[in-house]
N, C-alpha and C positions, 0 to 999 in steps of 0.2 A: 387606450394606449398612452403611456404616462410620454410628457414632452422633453426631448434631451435639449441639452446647452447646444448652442451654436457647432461649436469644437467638439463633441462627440458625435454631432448630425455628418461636420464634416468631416471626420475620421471613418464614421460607418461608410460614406460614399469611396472613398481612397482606400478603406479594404475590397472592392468591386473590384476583380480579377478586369485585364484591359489586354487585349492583343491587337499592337500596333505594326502596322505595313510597312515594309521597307522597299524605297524608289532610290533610284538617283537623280541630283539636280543638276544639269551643269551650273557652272563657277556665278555668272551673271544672273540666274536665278536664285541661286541660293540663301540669298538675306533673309534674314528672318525667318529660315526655316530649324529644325528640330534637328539635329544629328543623332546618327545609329550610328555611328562609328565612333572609336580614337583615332587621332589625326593624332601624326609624332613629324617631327622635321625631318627627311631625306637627305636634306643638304644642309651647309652652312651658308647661314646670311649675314653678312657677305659670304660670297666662295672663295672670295681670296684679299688677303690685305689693301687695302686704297687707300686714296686719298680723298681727304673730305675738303680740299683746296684746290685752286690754280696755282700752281707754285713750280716747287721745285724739292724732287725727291734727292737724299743728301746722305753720307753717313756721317752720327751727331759729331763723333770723333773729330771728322776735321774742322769742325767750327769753336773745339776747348776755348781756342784762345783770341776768339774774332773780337775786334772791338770798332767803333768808332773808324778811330786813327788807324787801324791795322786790319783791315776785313778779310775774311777769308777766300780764298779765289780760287772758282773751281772751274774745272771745262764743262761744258755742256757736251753730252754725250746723243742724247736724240729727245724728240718729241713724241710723250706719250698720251695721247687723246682717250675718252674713254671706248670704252669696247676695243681697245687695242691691248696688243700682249707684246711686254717689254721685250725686246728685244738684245740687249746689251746689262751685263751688270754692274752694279756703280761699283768701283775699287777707288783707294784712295786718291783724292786729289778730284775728284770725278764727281756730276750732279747729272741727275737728266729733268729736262722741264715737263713736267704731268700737271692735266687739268682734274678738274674734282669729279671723281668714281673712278678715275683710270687705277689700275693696278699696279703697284711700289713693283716696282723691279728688285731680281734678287741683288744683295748687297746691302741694301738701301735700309735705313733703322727709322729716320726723320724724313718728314718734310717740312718747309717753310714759305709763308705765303708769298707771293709775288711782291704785295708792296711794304714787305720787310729785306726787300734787294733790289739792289742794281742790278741789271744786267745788258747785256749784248745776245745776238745769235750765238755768241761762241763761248760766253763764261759770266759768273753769279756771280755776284760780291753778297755777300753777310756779315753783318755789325753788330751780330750779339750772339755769346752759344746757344745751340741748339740743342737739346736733352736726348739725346738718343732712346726711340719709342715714343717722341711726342709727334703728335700731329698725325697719327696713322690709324685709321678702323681698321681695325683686327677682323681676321675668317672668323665668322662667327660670331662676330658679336654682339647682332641683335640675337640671333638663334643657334644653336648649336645642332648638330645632327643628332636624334634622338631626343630632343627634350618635347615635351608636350605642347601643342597648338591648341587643341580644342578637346573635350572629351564627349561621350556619348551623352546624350541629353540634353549638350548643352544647347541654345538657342544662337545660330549664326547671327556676328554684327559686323559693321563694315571694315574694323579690323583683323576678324578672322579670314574673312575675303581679300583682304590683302595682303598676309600671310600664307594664302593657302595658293595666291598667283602666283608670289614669290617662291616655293617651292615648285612652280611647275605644274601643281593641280589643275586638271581642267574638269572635274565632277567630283562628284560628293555624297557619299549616301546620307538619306535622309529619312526622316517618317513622314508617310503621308499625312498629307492634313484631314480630320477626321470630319464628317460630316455630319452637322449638329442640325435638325430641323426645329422651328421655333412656331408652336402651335396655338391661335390666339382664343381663347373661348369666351365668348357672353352676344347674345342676341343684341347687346346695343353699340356693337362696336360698326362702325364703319372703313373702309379702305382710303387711302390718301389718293387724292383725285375725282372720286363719287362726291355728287351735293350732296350735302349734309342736313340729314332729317331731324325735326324736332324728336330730344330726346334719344339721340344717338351721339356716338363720340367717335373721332378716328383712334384705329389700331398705332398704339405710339410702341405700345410695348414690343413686338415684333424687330422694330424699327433698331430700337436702344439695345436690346440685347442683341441684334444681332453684331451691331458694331462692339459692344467689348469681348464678345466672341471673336469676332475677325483680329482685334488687339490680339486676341491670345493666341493666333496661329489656327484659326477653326475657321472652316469652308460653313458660314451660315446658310441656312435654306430660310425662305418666309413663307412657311407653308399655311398664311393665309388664315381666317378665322372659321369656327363653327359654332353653331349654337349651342345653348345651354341643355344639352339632352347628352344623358350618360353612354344610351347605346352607340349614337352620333361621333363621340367624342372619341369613343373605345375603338370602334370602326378607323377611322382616321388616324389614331396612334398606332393603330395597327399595320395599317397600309405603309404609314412614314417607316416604321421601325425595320420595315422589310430593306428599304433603300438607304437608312439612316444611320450613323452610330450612335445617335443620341437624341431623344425627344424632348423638348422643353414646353411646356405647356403654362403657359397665365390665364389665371381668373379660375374661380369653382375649388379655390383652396382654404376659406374660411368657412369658419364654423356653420354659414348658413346653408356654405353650397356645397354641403361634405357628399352629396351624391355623386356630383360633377369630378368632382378630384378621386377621390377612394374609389367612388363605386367603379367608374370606369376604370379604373386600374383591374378592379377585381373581376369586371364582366369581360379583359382581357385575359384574366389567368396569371396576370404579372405578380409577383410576390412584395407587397408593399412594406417598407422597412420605415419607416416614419412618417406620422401625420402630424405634422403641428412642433414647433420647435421656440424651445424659451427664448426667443429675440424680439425686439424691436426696435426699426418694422423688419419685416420678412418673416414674421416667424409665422405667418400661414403660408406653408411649404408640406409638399409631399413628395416621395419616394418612393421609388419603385422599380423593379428587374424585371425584364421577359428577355428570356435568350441570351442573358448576360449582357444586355442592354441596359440603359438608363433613363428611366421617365423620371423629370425633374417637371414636378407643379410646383409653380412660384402666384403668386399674387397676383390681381389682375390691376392691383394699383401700382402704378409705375414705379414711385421711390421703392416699393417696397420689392417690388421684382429684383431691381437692380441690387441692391442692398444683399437677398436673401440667394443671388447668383455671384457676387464680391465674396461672400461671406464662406457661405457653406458648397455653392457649387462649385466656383471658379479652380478650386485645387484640383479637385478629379478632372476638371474640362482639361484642365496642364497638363497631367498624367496621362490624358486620355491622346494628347498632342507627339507625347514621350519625350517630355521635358525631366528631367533628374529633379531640379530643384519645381516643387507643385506649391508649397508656401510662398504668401507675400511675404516681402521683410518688413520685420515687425522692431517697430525701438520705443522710446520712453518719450515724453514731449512734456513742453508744460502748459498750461490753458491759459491763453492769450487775452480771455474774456471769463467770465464766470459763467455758469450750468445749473439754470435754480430746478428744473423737472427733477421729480424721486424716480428714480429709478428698481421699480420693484421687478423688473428683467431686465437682464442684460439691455443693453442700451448700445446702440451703433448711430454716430452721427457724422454727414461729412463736413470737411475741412479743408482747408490746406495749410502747409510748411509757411512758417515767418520764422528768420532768424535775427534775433536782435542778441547782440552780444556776445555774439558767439554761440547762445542759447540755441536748442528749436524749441518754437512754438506750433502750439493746434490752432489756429484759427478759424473755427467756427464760420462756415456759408452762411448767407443769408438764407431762413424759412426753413420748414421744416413741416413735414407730414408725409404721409406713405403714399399719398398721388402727386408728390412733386418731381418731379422732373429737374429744375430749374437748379436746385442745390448742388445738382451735381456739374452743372457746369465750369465752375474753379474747384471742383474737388480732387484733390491731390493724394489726401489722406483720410483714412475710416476712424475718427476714435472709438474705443470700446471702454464703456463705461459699465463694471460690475454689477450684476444684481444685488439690489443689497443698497447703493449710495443715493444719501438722502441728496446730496446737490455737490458741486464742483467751485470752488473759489479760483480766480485769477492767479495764476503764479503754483497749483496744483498741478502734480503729477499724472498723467494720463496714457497708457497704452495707444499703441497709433500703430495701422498697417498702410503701406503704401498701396495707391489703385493700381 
């Protein structure tokens, strides 16, 4: 089977048909989760024109000709605190004193803050005109009724939650979060907390994928390791897939352990759609469906796991969330260091964002290899260097996806 590009492996996975669950959250739960709905505003916010001062509500008309020398002088009609409803309308010659979120009484065009006046219990002085329509939040005018809050797909943040309190919402449909088990395979792997035997290594992969899963809105499972035996393995994907939306399995996906990855797929029944993809690292990866499920073999070396789940998985796991937008954003950067490796495959290296001059730059992690780990620690950004480039000069153009 000939190896596709990174971008047609993950294009193949996001044509996978996905039927996603619909729950509701309430309000305080809701962050971070996925929306099944449109949300549109019910009300306007504000409900009704205010004050965004302690002052004094006014019509601008009688203050044309205040000055200095000659201020304007009005009666104080009543005291408006907020959550109260005016009670008296302002008519000429007339103020009444409001604190900030109280509601403009009818009449009323301006307000003017407190220490831009004199006053008494019984009447304001003003020493400068005031613009009739200044000083006043409008109904509406963070949000109008009918205008859009959030749409389907999108991913709740702490501003949609407070927009959606302000209209009164107290639940929210959502998609459930989908449940991804993470399968670890090689006989030398051990569990974190067992003494550590000569010639064994702890399961890390388990560990790392499950936290950029959980980033993305996915209920991780660590459904622990098994050894390098095809029937073993096949058993075990089988079992998880029953309970599972999605299998992810490391290690037995190169070239030497093509029993361990392929076969067990195939002594499942599962219809395998790629073995082996033009990247690195990651591109020992395999693919596969049972039940319109998803068995994702990834590498059993760490960077290259992570890498080759960034790269080609991470969009369908979005999709699989029912997120609208499944791509990272993707811009242009320039190389902050030089890149002397040839690149005879595609090439994925991590990085992060430096801006100098208004510029961005890729800046280049320390270290590099498919069992590191460590590199992704300040990694920010993925560059993607084309098959094909002999090496990368400082001050070069480079493709870059955010993690």
């Amino acid at each position: 089977m000939s190896k596709l590009s990174a971008d047609e492996a993950r294009d193949m996975l996001l044509a996978i048909p996905v039927a996603c669950r619909v729950e509701r959250a309430v309000l305080k739960d809701s962050l971070g989760r996925v929306l099944a709905e449109d949300v549109a505003a019910v009300i306007n916010v504000p409900p009704f024109d205010r004050s965004p001062y302690d002052g004094y509500a006014i019509r601008g008309e009688d203050t044309l000709h205040a000055s200095p020398e000659e201020p304007a002088v009005l009666k104080i009609t009543e005291e408006i605190p907020a959550g109260a409803v005016p009670t008296v309308a302002i008519t000429k010659g007339f103020a009444a004193k409001i604190l900030t979120g109280a509601s403009i009484p009818d009449g009323a065009n301006a307000t003017v803050k407190f220490e831009d006046t004199q006053f008494t219990s019984t009447e304001v002085r003003i020493f400068s005109p005031v613009k009739p329509g200044s000083n006043i939040v409008k109904a509406g005018e963070d949000i109008l009724v009918g205008a859009p809050i959030a749409g389907k797909g999108e991913v709740i943040t702490p501003p949609h939650v407070g927009m959606f309190a302000g209209q009164g919402i107290c639940d929210v449909a959502v998609f459930a979060r989908p449940r991804v088990a993470i399968l670890n395979t090689g006989t030398e792997l051990m569990e974190s907390g067992q003494r550590l035997l000569p010639g064994k290594i702890y399961n890390s992969n388990g560990y790392t994928l499950s936290g950029y899963l959980a980033d993305a809105g996915v209920l991780p499972y660590n459904a622990g390791t098994v050894e390098d035996d095809a029937e073993l393995i096949a058993s075990r994907i089988d079992q998880l897939l029953n309970d599972y939306d999605m299998v992810v399995t490391t290690g037995g996906a190169s070239v030497g352990d093509y029993d361990w990855a392929v076969r067990s797929a195939q002594l499942l029944g599962a219809e395998v759609l790629f073995w082996k993809c033009a990247m690195k690292p990651g591109g020992s990866m395999m693919a596969a469906v049972k039940g319109g499920k998803l068995i994702l073999g990834l590498s059993g070396n760490p960077g290259a796991a992570v890498m080759g789940l960034l790269k080609v998985g991470m969009p369908f796991v979005r999709k699989l969330t029912g997120r609208s937008k499944t791509l990272p954003e993707e811009f242009d950067a320039l190389m902050a260091e030089p890149y002397k490796k040839k690149s005879t495959v595609a090439r994925f290296i991590c990085g992060h964002l430096v801006v100098r001059e208004g510029a961005a730059y890729f800046s280049q992690t320390e270290g590099s290899g498919n069992g590191l780990v460590s590199p992704l620690l300040t990694c920010d950004l993925i560059g993607q260097i084309p098959e094909g480039t002999p090496y990368l000069n400082a001050g070069d153009r480079i493709r870059v996806f955010r993690v």
